[in-house]
Phi, psi and omega in degrees: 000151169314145169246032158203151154330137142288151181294153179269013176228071210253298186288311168307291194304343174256346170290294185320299177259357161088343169203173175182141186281213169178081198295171162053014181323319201237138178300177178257004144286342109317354152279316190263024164271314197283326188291256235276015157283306195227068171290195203292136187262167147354112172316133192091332199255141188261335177228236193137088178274166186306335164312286169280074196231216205210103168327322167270095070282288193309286202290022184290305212305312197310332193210056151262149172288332206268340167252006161282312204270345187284288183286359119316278190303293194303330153295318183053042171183153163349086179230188200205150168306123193234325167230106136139219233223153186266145176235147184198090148305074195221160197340296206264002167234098177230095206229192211209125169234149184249143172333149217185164161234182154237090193265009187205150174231091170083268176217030178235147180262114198261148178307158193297305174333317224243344201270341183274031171248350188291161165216136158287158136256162152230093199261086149335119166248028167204165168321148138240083182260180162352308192260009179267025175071034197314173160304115153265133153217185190250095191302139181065032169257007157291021174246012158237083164088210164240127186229161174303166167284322167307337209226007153285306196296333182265338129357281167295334156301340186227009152294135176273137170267130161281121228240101179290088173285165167206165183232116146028117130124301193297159162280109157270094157292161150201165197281109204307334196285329223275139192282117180219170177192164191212122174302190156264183183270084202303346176239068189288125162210166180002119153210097184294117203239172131275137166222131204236113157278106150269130171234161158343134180304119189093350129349094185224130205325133110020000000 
């Protein structure tokens, strides 16, 4: 179980802005299941997809209730794991992403209708502050769409960013669509992300 309440306008504040933090989600019996599923990887290795995960880790992840049920009330509607990935921002994998939607997995593109149903969950299994290369995104550019690259890019020249800290153990949802981006990490260390894509029932995984 969560171990704090969701805010009761939880669901209104992520249809609007496209993302929302969710502190303290998970028990520490949950943390050492993921610690000991997904450590620190290989120097050099900046990720890690679920294919290389332990068939049982994935279907741990796919049917725990508390990140099925998370990513339904925030979907508002039935969804199931369909993607994902270990991430570890560190010395030796430290890297730049530029303002984005995430609309592909390799060369396949899923249409705009169906990626705006999607839910990301990110379950930080470290600290994320300011010099760990935190999550930027622009709240409330997944409602318009699939957007150019110009008109990502003019979004971002007249945009404030919103700058995603986390603490070991929260959830960042968010919207696949919602414009986003990851500095590289002026103090770089460990920072262990889950990144987890729920879609709509009949979706099938990636």
């Amino acid at each position: 179980m969560m171990r704090v309440g969701l805010p009761p306008d939880l669901d209104t504040r992520f249809a609007q802005a496209g993302i929302a933090i969710i502190e303290y989600a998970l028990t520490a019996a949950d943390l050492t299941e993921m610690d000991r599923a997904f450590p620190v990887l290989p120097p050099g290795a900046a990720g890690a997809r679920a294919a290389d995960f332990a068939a049982d880790d994935f279907g741990w992840l796919a049917e725990h209730s508390v990140l099925a049920a998370l990513a339904e009330r925030l979907g508002g509607e039935p969804l199931h794991l369909v993607r994902a990935l270990a991430l570890d921002k560190s010395p030796s994998a430290n890297w730049f992403v530029p303002w984005h939607q995430d609309r592909a997995d390799g060369h396949t593109e899923r249409p705009a209708d169906v990626l705006a149903r999607f839910v990301t969950l990110r379950v930080h299994l470290d600290d994320c502050g300011e010099d760990n290369g935190p999550l930027e995104v622009v709240p409330g550019t997944h409602l318009a769409g699939r957007l150019a690259r110009t008109d990502v890019a003019r979004l971002t020249e007249a945009a404030e960013p919103l700058l995603c800290l986390a603490a070991r153990g929260d959830i960042l949802a968010m919207r696949p669509l919602l414009v986003h981006r990851s500095q590289r990490a002026r103090k770089p260390a460990a920072r262990r992300v889950l990144h987890l894509e729920w879609a709509p029932a009949g979706m099938r995984p990636m």
